[in-house]
DSSP file (Angstrom, degrees, kcal/mol; ACC not computed):
  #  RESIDUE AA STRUCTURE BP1 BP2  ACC     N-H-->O    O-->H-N    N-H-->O    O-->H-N    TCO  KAPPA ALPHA  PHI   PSI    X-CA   Y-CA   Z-CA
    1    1 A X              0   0    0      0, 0.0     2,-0.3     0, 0.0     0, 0.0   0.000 360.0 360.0 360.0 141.6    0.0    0.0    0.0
    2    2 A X        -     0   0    0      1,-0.0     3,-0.1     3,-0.0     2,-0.0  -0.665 360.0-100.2 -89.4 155.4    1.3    3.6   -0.7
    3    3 A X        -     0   0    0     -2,-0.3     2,-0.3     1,-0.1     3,-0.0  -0.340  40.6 -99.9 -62.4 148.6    1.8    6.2    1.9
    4    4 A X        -     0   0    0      1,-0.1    -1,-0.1    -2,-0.0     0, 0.0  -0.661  27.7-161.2-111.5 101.4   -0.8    8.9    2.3
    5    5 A X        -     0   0    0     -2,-0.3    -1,-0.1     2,-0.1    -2,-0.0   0.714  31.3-131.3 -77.9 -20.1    0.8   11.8    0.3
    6    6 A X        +     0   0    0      1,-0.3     2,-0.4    -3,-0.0    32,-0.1   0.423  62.3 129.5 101.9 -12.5   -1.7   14.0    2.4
    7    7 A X        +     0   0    0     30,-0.1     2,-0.3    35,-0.0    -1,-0.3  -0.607  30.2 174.3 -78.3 120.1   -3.2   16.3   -1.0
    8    8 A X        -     0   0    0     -2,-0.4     4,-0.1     1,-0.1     0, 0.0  -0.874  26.9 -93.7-118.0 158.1   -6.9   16.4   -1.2
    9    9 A X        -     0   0    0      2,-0.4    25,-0.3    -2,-0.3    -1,-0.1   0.116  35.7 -99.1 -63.7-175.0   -9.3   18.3   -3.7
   10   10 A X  S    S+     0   0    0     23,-0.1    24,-0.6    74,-0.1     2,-0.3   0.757 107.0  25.3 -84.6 -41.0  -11.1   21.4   -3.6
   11   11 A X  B     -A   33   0A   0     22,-0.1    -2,-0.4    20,-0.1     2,-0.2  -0.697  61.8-176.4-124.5-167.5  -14.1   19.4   -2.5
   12   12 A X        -     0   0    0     20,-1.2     2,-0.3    -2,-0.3    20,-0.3  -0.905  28.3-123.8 175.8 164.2  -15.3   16.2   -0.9
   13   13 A X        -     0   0    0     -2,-0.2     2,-1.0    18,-0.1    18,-0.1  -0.667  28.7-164.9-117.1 157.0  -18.1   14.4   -0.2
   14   14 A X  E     -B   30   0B   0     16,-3.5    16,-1.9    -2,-0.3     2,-0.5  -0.915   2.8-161.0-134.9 128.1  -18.7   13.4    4.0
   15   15 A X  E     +B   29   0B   0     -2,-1.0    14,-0.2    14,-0.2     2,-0.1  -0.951  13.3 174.4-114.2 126.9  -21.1   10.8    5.2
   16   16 A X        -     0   0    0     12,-1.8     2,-0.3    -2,-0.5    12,-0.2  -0.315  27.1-124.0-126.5-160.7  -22.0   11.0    8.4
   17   17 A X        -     0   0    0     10,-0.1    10,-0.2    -2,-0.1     2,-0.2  -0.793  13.2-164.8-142.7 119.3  -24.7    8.7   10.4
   18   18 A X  E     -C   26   0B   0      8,-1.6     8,-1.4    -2,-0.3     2,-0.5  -0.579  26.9-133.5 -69.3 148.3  -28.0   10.4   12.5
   19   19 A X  E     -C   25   0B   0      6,-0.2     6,-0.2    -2,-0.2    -2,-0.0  -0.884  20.4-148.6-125.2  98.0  -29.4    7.5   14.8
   20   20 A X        -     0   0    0      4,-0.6     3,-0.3    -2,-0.5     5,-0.0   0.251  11.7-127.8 -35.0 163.5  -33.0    8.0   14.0
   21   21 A X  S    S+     0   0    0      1,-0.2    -1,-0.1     2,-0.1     4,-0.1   0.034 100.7  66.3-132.3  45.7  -35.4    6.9   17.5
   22   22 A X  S    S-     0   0    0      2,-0.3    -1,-0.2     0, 0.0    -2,-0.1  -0.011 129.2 -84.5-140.0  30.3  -37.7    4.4   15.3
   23   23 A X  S    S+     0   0    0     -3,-0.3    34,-1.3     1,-0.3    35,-0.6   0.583  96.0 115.2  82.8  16.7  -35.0    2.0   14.5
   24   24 A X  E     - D   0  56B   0     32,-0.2    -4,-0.6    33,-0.1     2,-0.4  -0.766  50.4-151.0-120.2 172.2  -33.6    3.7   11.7
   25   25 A X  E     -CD  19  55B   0     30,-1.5    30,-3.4    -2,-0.2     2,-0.4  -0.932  16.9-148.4-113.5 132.6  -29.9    5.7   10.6
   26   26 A X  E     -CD  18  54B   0     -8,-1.4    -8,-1.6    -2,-0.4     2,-0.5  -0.871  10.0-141.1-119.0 113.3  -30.1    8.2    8.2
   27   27 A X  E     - D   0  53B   0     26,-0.8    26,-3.3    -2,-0.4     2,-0.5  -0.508  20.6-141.4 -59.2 105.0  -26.9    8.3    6.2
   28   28 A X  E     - D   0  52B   0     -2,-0.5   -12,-1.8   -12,-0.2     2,-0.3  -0.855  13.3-161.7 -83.7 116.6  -25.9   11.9    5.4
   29   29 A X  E     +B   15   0B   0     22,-2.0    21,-2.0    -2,-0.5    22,-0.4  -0.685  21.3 172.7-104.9 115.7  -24.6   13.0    2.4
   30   30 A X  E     -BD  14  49B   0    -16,-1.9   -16,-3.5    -2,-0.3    19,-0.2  -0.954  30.5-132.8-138.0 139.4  -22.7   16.8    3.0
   31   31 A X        -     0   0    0     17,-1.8     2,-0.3    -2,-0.3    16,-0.2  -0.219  34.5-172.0 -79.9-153.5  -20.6   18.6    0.5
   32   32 A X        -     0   0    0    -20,-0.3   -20,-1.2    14,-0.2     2,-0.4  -0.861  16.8-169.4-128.3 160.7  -17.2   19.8    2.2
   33   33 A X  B     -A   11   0A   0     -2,-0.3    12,-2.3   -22,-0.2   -22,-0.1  -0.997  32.5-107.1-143.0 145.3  -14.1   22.0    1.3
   34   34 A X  E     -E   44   0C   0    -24,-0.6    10,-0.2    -2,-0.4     3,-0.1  -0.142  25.4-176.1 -66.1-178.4  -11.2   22.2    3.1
   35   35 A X  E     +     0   0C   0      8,-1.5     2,-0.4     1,-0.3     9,-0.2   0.529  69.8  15.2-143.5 -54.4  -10.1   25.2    5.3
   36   36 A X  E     -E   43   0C   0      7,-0.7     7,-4.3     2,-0.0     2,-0.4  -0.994  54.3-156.6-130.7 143.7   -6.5   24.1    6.5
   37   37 A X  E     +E   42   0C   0     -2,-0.4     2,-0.3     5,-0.2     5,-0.2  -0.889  23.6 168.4-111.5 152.5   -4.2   21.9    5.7
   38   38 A X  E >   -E   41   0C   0      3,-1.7     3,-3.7    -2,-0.4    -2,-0.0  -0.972  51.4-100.4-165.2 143.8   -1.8   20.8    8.0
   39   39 A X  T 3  S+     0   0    0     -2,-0.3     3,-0.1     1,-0.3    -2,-0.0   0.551 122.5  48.5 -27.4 -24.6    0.8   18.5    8.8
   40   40 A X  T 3  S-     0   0    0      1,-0.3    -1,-0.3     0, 0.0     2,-0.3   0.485 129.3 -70.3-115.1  -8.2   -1.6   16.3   11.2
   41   41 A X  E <   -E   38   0C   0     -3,-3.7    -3,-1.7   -35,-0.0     2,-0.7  -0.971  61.9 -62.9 138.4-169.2   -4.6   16.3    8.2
   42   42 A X  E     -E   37   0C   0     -2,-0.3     2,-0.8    -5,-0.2    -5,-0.2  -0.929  35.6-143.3-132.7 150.6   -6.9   18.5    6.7
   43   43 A X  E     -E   36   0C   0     -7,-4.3    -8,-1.5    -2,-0.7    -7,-0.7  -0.836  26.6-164.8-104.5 116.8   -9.7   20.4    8.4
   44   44 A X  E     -E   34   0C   0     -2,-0.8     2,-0.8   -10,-0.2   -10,-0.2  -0.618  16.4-140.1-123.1 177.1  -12.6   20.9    6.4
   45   45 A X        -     0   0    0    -12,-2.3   -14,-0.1    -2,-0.4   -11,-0.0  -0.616  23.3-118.2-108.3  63.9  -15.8   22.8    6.2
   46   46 A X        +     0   0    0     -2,-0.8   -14,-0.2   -14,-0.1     3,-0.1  -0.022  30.8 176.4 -49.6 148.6  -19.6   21.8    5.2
   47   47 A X        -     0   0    0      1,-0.2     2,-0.3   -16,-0.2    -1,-0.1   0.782  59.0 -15.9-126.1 -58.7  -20.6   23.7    2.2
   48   48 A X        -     0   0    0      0, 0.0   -17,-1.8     0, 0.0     2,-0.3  -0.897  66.3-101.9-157.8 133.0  -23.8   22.4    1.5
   49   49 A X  E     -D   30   0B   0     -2,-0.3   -19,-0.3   -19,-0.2     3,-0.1  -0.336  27.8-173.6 -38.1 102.1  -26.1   19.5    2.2
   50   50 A X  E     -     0   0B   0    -21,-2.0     2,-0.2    -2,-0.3   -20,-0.1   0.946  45.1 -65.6  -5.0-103.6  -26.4   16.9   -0.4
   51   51 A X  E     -     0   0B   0    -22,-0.4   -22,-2.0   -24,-0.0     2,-0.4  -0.913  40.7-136.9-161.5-157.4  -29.1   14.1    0.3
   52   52 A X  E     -D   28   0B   0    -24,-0.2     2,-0.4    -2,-0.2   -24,-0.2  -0.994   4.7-141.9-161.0 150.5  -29.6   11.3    3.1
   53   53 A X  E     -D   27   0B   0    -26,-3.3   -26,-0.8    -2,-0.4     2,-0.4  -0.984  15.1-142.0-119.1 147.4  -30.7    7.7    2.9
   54   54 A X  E     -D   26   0B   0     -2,-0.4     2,-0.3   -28,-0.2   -28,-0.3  -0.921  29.2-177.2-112.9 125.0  -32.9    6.6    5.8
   55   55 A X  E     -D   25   0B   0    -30,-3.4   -30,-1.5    -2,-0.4     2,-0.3  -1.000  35.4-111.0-122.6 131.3  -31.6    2.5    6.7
   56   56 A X  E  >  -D   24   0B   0     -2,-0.3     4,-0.6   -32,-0.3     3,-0.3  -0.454  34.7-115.2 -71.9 130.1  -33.1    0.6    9.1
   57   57 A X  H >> S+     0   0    0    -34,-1.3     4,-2.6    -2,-0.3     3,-1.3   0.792 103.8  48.5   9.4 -77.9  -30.5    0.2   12.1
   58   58 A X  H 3> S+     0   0    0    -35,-0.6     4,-1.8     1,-0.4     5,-0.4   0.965  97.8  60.0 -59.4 -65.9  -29.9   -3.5   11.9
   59   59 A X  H 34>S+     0   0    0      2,-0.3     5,-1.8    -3,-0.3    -1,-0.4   0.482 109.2  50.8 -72.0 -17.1  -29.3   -4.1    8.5
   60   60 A X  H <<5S+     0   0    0     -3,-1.3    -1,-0.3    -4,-0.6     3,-0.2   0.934 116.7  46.4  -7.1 -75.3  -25.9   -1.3    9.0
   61   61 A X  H  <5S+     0   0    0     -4,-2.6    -2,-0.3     1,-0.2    -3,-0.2   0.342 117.2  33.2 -88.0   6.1  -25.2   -3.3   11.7
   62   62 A X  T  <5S-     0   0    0     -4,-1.8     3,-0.2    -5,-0.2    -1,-0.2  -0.158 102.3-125.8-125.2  43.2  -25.5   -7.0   10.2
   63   63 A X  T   5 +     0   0    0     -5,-0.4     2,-1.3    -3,-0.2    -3,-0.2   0.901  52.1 165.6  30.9  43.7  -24.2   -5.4    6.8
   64   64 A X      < +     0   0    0     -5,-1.8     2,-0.4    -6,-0.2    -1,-0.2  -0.506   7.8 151.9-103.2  84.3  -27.4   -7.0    5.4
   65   65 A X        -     0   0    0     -2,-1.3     2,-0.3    -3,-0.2     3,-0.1  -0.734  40.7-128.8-103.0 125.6  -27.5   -5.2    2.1
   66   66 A X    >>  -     0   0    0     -2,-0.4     3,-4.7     1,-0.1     4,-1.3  -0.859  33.3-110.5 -97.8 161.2  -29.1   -6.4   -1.3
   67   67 A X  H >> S+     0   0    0      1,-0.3     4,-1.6    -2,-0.3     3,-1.5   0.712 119.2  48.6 -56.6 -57.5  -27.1   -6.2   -4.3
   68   68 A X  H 3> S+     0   0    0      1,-0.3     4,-1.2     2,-0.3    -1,-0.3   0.368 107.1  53.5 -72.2  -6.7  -29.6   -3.2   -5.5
   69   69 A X  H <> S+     0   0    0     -3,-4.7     4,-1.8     2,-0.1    -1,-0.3   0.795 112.7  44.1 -92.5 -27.8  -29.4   -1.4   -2.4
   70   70 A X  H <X S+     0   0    0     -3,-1.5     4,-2.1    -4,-1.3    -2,-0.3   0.892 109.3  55.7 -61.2 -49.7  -25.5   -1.4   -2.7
   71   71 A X  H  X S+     0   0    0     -4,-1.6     4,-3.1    -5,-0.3    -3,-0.2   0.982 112.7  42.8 -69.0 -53.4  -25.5   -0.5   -6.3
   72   72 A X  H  X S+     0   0    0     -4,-1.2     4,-2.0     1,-0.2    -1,-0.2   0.829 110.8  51.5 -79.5 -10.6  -27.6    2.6   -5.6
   73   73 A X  H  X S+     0   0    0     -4,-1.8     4,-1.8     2,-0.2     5,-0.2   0.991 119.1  41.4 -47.9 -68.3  -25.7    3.6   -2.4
   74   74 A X  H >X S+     0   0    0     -4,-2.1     4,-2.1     2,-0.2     3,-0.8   0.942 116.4  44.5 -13.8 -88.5  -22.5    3.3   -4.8
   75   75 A X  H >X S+     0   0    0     -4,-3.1     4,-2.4     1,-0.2     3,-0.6   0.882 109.9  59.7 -44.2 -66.8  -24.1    4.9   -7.9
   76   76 A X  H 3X S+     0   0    0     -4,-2.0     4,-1.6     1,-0.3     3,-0.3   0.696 116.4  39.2  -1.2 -75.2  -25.5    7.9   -5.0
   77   77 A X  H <X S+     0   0    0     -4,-1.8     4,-2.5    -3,-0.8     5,-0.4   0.871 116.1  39.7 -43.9 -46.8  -21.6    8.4   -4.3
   78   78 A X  H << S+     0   0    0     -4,-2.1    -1,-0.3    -3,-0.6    -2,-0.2   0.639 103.9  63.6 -96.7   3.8  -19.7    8.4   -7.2
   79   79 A X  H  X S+     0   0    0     -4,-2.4     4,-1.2    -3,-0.3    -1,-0.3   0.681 113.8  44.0 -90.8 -21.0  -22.3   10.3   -9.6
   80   80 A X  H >< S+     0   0    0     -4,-1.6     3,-4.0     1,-0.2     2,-0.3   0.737 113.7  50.5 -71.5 -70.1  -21.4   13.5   -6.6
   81   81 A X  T 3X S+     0   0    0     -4,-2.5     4,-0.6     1,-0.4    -1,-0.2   0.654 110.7  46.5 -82.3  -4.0  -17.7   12.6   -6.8
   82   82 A X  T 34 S+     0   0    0     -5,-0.4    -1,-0.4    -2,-0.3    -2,-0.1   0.792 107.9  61.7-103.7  -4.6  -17.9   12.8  -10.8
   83   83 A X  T XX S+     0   0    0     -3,-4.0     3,-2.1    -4,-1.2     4,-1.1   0.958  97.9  52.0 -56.9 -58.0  -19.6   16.0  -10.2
   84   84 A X  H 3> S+     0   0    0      1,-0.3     4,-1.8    -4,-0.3    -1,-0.2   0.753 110.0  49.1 -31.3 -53.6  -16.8   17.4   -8.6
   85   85 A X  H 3< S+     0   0    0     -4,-0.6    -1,-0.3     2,-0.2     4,-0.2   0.379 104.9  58.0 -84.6   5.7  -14.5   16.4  -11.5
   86   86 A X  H <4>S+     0   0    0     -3,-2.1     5,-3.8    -4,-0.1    -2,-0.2   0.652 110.8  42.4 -69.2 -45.4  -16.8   17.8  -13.7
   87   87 A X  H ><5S+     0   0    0     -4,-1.1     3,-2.9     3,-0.2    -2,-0.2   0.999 118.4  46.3 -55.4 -85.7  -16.4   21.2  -11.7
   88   88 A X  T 3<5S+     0   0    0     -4,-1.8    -3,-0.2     1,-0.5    -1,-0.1   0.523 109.0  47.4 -30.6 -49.4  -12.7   20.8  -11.5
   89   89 A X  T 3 5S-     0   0    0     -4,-0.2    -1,-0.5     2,-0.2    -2,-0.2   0.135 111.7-128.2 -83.7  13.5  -11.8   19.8  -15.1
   90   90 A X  T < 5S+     0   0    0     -3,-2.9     2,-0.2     1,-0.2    -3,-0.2   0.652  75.2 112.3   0.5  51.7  -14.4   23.2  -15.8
   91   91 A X      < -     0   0    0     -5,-3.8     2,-0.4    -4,-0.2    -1,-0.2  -0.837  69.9-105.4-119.3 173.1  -16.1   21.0  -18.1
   92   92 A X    >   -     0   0    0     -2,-0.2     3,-2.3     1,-0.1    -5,-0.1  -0.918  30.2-103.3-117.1 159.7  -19.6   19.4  -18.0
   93   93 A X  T 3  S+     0   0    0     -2,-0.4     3,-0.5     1,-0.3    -1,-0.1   0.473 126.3  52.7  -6.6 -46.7  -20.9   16.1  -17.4
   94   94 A X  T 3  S+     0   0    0      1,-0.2    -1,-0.3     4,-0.0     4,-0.1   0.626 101.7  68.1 -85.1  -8.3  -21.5   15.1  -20.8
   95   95 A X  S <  S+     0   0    0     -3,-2.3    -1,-0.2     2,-0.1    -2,-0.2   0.922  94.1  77.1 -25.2 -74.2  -17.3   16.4  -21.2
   96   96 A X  S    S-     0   0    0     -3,-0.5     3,-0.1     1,-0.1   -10,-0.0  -0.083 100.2-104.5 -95.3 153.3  -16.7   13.3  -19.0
   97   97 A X        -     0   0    0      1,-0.1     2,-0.2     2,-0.1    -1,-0.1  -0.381  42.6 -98.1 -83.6-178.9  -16.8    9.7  -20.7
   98   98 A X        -     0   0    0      1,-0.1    -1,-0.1    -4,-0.1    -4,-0.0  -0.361  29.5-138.5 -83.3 111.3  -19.9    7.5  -20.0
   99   99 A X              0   0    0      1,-0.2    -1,-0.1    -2,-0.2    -2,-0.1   0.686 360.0 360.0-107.1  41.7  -19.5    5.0  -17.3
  100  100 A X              0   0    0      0, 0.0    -1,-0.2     0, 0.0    -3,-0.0   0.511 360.0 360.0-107.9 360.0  -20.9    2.6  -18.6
């Protein structure tokens, strides 16, 4: 594995977990930007709210996922993080190739 060179983007995306009080998590989706970098990590900032997925509790905690709830959790991520590199290259989406 390679060493952690420590460089991050202009954004990023932070997931965080609310523990709902009906048996459920709701997975938060927040954009962030940094604010300092420093030797020890980077400190970063929420910039604006995303979405959420609401999961029931258990199924977190016995990782009991079906393939289609994984794929759109997945897809959920990585269409913000190609957003971001849409931004970044100052091109748009339709710029970037297809990934499928």
């Amino acid at each position: 594995m390679n060493p952690d060179d420590g460089k991050r983007s202009e954004k990023a995306l932070l997931l965080s977990l609310q523990i709902l009080h009906d048996g459920r998590i709701r997975i938060v989706f927040d954009d962030v930007s940094p604010v300092v970098e420093k030797a020890g990590g980077t400190l970063w900032k929420a910039d604006s709210f995303f979405t959420h997925a609401d999961v029931l509790k258990d199924k977190i905690l016995d990782f009991d996922f079906s393939d289609d709830e994984l794929r759109d959790f997945a897809e959920m991520t990585l269409a913000r993080l190609r957003a971001y590199l849409s931004v970044s290259m100052k091109g748009e989406p339709e710029d970037l190739p297809d990934p499928t």
